[in-house]
C-alpha positions as CSV (number, residue, x, y, z in Angstrom):
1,X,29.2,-22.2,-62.4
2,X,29.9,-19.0,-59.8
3,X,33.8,-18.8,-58.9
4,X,34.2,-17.8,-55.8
5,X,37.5,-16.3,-54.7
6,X,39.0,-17.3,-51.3
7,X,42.3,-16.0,-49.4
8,X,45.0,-18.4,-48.7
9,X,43.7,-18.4,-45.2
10,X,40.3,-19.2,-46.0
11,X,41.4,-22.5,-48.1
12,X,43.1,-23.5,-44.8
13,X,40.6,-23.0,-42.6
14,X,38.4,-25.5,-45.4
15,X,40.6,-27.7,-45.3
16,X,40.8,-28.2,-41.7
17,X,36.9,-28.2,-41.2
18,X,37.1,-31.5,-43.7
19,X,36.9,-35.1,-42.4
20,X,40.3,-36.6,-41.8
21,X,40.4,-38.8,-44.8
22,X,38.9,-36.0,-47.3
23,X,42.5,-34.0,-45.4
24,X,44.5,-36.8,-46.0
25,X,43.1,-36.9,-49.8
26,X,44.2,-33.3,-50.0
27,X,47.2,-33.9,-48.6
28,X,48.0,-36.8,-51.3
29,X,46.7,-34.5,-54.4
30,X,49.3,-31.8,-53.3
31,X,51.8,-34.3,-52.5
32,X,51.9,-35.9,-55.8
33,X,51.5,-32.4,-57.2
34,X,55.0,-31.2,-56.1
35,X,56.1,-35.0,-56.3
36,X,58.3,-34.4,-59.5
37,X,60.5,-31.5,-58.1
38,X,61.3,-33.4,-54.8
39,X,62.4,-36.2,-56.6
40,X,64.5,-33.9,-58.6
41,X,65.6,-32.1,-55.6
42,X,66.5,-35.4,-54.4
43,X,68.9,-36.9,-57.1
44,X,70.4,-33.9,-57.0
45,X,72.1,-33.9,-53.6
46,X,72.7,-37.0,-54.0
47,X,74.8,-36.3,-56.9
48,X,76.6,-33.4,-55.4
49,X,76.7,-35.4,-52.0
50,X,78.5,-38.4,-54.4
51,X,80.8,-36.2,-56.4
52,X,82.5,-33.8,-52.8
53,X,83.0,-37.2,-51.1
54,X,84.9,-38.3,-54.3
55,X,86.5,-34.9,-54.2
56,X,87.6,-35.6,-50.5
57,X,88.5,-39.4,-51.6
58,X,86.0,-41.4,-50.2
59,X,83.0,-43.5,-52.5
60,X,79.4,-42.2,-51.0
61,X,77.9,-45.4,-51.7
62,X,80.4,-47.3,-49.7
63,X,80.1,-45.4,-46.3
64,X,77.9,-45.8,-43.8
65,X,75.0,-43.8,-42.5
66,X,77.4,-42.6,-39.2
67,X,80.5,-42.0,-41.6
68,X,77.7,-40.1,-44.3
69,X,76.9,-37.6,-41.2
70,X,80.7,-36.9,-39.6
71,X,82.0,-36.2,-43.5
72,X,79.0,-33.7,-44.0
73,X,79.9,-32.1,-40.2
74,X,83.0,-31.9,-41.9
75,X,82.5,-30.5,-45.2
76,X,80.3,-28.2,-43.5
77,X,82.7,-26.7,-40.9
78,X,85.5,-26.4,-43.2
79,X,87.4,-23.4,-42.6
């Protein structure tokens, strides 16, 4: 079989000529590709996220989504 060689853009203008669902199957391939290293990604904010509001005295787990967002204002604009 002939391999032909395309340029980034040329996959994406492909892609976008496809059918939604044969898109949306792309989408999910890719997806699922980089699927491991989000997850990853993931658990690890959430351990760093867990371990400054320790630092700062406070239990992650036991704040609420409003109190999550002013602490990380306030980590953020510490001076």
């Amino acid at each position: 079989m002939p391999i032909v060689t395309l340029s980034n853009e040329q996959v994406v203008e492909l892609v976008k000529q496809l059918p939604v669902e044969q898109q949306m199957e792309v989408f999910r391939l890719l997806l699922l590709q980089q699927w491991g290293k989000w997850e990853s990604l993931s658990r690890y904010g959430s351990d760093k996220a867990r371990l400054v509001a320790q630092e700062h005295g406070y239990d992650w787990d036991a704040m609420t989504e409003e109190e999550r967002e002013a602490f990380i204002d306030n980590v953020v604009h510490e001076d």
